[in-house]
N, C-alpha and C positions, 0 to 999 in steps of 0.2 A: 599316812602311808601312800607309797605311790598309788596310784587308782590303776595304771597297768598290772604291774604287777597282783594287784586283789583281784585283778578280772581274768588274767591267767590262773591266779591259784583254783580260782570256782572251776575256768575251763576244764582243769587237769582231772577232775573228777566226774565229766561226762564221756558215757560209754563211745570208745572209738568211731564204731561206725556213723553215729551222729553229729558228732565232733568234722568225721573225713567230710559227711555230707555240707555241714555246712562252710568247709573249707571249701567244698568244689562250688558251691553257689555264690562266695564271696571271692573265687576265683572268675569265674565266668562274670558276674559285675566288673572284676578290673578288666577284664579281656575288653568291654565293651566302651568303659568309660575312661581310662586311664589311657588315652589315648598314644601321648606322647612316651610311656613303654611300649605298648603293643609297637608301634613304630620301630623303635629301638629293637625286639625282638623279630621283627620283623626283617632289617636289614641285616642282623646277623645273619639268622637261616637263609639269607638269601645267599648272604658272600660265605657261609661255612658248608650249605648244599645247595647248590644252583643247580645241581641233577635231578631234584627234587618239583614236579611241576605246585604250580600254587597253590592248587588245593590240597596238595601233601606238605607243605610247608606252616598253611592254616593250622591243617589240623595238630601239626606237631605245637603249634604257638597254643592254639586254642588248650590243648593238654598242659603245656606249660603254666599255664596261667591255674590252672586247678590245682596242680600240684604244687606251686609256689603259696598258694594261700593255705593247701592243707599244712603245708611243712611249716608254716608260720604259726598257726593256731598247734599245730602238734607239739610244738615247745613249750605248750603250758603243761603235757605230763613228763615231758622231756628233763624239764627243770624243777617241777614244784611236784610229781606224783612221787612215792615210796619207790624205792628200789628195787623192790619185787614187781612193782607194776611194769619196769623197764627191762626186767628181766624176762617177764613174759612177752612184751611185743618185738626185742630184738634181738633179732641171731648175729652172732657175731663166728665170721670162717674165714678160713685161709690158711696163711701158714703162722699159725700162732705160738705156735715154739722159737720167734723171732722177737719176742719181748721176752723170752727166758734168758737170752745173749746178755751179759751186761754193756756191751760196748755202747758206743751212744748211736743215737738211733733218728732219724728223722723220718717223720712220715709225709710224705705227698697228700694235701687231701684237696681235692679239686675242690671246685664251688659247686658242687652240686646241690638242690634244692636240701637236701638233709645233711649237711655239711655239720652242723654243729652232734650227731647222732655220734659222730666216730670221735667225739671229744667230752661226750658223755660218757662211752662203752669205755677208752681208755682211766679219765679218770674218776668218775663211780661205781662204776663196775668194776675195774681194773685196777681200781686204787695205784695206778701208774702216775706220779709226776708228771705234767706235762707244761710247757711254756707252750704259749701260741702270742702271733704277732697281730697287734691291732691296732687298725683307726677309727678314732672316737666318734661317735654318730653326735650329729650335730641336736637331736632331740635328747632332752634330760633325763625325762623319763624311759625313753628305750636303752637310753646307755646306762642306766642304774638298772633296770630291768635284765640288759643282755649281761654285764658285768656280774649281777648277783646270781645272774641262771647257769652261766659258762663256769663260775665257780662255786656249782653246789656242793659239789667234795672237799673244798679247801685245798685240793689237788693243784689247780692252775697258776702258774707264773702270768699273769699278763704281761706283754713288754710293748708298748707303744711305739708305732713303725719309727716314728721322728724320733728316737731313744738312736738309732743306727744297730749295727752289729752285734758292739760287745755285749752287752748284755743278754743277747742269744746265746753267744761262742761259750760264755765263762759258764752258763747252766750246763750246756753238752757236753762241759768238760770236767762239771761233776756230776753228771751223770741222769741230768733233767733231760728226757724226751723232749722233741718240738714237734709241733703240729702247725705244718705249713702248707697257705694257700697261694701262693704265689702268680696264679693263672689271672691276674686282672693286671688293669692297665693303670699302672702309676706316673704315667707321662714320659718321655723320651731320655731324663736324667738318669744316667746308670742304667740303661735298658739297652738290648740288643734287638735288631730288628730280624726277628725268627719268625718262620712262617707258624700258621696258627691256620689248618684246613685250607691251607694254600695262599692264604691271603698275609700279606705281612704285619707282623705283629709286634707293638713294644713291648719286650718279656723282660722282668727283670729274670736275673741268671743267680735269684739269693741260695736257690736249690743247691746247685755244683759248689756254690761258694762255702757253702754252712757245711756242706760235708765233706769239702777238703777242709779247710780251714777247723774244722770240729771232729775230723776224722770218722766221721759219722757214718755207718749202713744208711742205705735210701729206701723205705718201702712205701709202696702204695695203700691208701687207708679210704675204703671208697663208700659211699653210703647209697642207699636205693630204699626209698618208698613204695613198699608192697601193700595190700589192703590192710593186712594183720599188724601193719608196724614200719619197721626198715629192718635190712638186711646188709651190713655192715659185711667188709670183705676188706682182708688182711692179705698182701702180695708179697712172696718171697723179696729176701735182698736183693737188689740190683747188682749184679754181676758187674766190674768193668765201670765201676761209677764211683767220683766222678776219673774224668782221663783228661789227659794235658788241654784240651779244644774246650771251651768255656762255650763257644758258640754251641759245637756237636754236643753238648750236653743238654744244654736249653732244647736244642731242636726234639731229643730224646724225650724231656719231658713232655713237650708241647705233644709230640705224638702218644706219649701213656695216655692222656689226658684225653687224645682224639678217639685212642682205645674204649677206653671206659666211656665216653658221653655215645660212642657208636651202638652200644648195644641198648641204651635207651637214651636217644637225644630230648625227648621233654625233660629230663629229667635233669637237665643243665641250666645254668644262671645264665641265662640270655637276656632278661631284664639288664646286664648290668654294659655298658659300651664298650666293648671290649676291644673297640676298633678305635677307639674315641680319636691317638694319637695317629698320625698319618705318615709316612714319610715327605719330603721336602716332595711339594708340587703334587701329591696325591691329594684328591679331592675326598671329601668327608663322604662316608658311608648313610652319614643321621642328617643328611640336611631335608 
């Protein structure tokens, strides 16, 4: 048997509070030693709040890093604890009369450190078909680990990014949910360069595309680490989305996206480069 995997299923059965504690102590070891992340988060928050002086940037990284390691060890009840147990640590609110809609449906879910939370709530708790789009992690054991956890329900399509489109479109159009993350940086190819907290950003624009192309409502699917759990939040349909401007659309999301990481910035995937691609002649943010 995987050895990850058996070492998450034990995790899953220690009480929360001790569980978070040793997430925040094996987050605080990455803050110190994991040098070339700290780095990386580091130059985000400087190019996403430069209004921010240093030691309010620190401490937003230094929280980052706690909450990135909780969210990782919390995927051992996330995946492997009973259903009941998921039920008591996560509140799921919003406008949830928008999964009663049959039309097809795509949800926005940022990278926020509990991103897999709103892909659990919809399909184990929700018993919601969902497809979400992925690329393979180069460890064997974490991709057999994240593939068996992501589909506990038997609820998930996976569809591999390098698969292209169709196989997205043709699920929306029988009626399979998508859960899409789209706010990272897949390199310049089919990317628009949209600002991202001012700073320019290679964004793919698959959001406006899947939901004309799929005819699809847009809502927001956002997750947040509270002590007790996470706190999942469900946003009305997007009014007005998408509209003829492929660019104004992207920009739209970019800014939901700013929305939601503003009222708690640690609580964003800044580990990941999100500046990596540059335009012609812009200098690297990571060197």
């Amino acid at each position: 048997m995987n050895p990850l995997i058996r070492v998450m299923q034990l995790l899953a059965y220690v009480p929360l509070p001790i569980l978070r504690a040793i997430g925040s102590a094996l987050g605080m070891l990455l803050y110190v030693f994991a040098r070339r992340r700290r780095a990386v988060v580091q130059a985000n928050l400087a190019a996403c709040f430069g209004h921010l002086d240093l030691a309010q940037r620190r401490a937003i990284a230094r929280r980052h890093f706690r909450l990135f390691a909780q969210a990782l060890l919390d995927r051992a009840w996330l995946w492997h604890a009973p259903a009941a147990l998921l039920r008591q640590r996560i509140q799921f609110e919003g406008a949830l009369l928008e999964l009663e809609n049959p039309e097809p449906l795509v949800f926005l879910a940022p990278h926020m450190v509990g991103l897999d939370v709103g892909g659990v709530v919809l399909t184990e708790l929700q018993q919601i078909i969902t497809a979400c789009i992925y690329v393979p992690l180069s460890n064997v054991w974490a991709e057999e680990w994240m593939v068996q956890g992501r589909n506990r329900s038997g609820n998930v399509h996976s569809i591999a990014r390098k698969d292209g489109p169709q196989p997205v479109l043709r699920g929306l159009r029988k009626g399979i949910r998508l859960h899409l993350s789209p706010d990272m940086d897949f390199g310049a190819e089919g990317a628009l360069w949209v600002p991202f907290y001012g700073v320019p950003a290679a964004t793919v624009p698959a959001l406006a595309r899947f939901a004309k192309l799929g005819r699809a409502r847009v809502c927001a699917l956002v997750s947040r680490l509270v002590p007790g759990g996470y706190e999942v939040r469900l946003s009305d349909a997007w009014a007005d989305f998408p509209s003829e401007d492929l660019h104004a659309d992207t920009l739209r999301m970019n800014q939901c996206i700013e929305h939601w990481i503003d009222q708690d910035p640690a609580q964003y995937y800044w580990v990941h480069k999100r500046f990596k691609t540059r335009p012609p002649g812009a200098p690297s943010l990571y060197a």
